[in-house]
C-alpha positions in Angstrom: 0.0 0.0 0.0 3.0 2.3 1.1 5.2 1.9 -1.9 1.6 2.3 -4.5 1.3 5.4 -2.7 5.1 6.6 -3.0 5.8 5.2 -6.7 9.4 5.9 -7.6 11.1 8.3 -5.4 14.0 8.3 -3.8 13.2 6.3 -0.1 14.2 2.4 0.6 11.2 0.7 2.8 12.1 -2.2 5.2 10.0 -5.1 5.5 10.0 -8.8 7.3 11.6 -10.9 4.5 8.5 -13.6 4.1 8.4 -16.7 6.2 11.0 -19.4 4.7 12.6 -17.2 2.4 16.1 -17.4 2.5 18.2 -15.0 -0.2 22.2 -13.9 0.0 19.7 -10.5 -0.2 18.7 -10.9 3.6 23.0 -11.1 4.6 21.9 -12.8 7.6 18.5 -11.1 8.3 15.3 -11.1 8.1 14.7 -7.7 6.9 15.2 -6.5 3.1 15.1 -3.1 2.2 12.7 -2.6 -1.4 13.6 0.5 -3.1 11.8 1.7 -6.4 14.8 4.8 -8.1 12.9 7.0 -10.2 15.7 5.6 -12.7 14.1 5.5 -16.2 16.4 2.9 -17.4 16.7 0.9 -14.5 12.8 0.6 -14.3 13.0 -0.3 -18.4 15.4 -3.5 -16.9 13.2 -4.4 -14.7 10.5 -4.6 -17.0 12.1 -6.5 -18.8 13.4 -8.6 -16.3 9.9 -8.8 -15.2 11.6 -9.3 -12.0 12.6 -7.7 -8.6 16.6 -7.2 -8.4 18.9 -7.4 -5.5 21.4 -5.1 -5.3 23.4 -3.0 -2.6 23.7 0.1 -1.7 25.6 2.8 -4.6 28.4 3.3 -2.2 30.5 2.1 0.7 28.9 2.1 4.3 30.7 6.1 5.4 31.2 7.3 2.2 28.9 10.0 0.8 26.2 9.0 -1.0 26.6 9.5 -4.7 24.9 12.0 -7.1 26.5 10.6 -10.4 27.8 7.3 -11.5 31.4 7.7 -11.1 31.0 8.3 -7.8 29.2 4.9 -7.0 32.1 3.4 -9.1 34.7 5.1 -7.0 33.1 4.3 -4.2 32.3 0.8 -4.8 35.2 -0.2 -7.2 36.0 -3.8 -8.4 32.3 -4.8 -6.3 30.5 -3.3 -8.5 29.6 -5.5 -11.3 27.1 -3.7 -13.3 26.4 -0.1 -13.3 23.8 2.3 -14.9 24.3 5.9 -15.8 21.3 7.3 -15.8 22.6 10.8 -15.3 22.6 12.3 -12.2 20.3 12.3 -9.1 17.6 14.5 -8.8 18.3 15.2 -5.2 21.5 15.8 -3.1 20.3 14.1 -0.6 20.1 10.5 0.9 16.9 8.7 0.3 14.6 8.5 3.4 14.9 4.8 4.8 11.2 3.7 6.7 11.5 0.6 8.9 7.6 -1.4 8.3 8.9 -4.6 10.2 7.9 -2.2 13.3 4.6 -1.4 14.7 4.2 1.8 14.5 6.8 2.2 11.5 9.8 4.6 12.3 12.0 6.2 9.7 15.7 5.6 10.2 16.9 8.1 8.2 14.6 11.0 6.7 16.4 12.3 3.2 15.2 13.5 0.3 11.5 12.2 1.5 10.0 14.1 4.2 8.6 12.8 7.3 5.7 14.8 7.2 4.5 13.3 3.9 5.2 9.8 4.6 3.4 9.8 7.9 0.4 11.5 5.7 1.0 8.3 3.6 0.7 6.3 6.7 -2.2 7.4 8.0 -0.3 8.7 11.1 -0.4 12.2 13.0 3.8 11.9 13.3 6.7 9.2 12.9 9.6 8.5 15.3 12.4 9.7 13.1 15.6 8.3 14.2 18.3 9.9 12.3 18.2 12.7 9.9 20.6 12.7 6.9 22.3 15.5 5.7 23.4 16.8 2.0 25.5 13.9 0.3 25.6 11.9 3.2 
């Protein structure tokens, strides 16, 4: 309901991975974090693909987040397999990370997503918000 609501945008939602499911995805877990870029490319892939696709974060856990593709690349280096340049972001900030597997859902990290909207999106009067992220990072 959350992410029909959102559509592509820059925010990552974590949910319980479903019962018996077991993914290198999950690293351990049982959590997974669904994102939807407002990447026109990407979403032509995973058309395509017809698919969901796993994939990790655009950089390095401390390093800023990226705003164009040769930042991911340098940030990421030889683990990055296969890249898309789809220009740069739209945003210079982090995408807004909202934890679902929680009752009432939290947001870990508000970015380019506002609290205020996704707690309209929720249904909810306010949101916990645990850590706020700042420009690039």
């Amino acid at each position: 309901r959350l992410i029909d609501a959102l559509g592509p945008g820059p925010w990552t939602i974590i949910t319980p991975a479903a019962d018996g499911w077991s993914s290198p995805a999950l690293a351990g877990g049982a959590t997974l974090g669904v994102r939807m870029p407002p990447v026109p490319t990407l979403q032509a892939v995973l058309t395509e693909l017809g698919a969901p696709l796993a994939a990790s974060s655009a950089n390095r856990h401390g390093d800023p987040s990226p705003t164009m593709c040769g930042e991911a690349l340098a940030s990421l280096g030889d683990r990055c397999a296969v890249a898309i340049d789809d220009g740069p972001t739209s945003h210079g900030l982090d995408s807004s990370v909202i934890d679902c597997s929680v009752t009432p859902p939290r947001i870990l990290r508000e970015g380019a997503l506002p609290a205020a909207e996704i707690a309209g999106h929720l249904g909810l009067a306010g949101i916990e918000v645990v850590r706020r992220a700042g420009v690039n990072g």
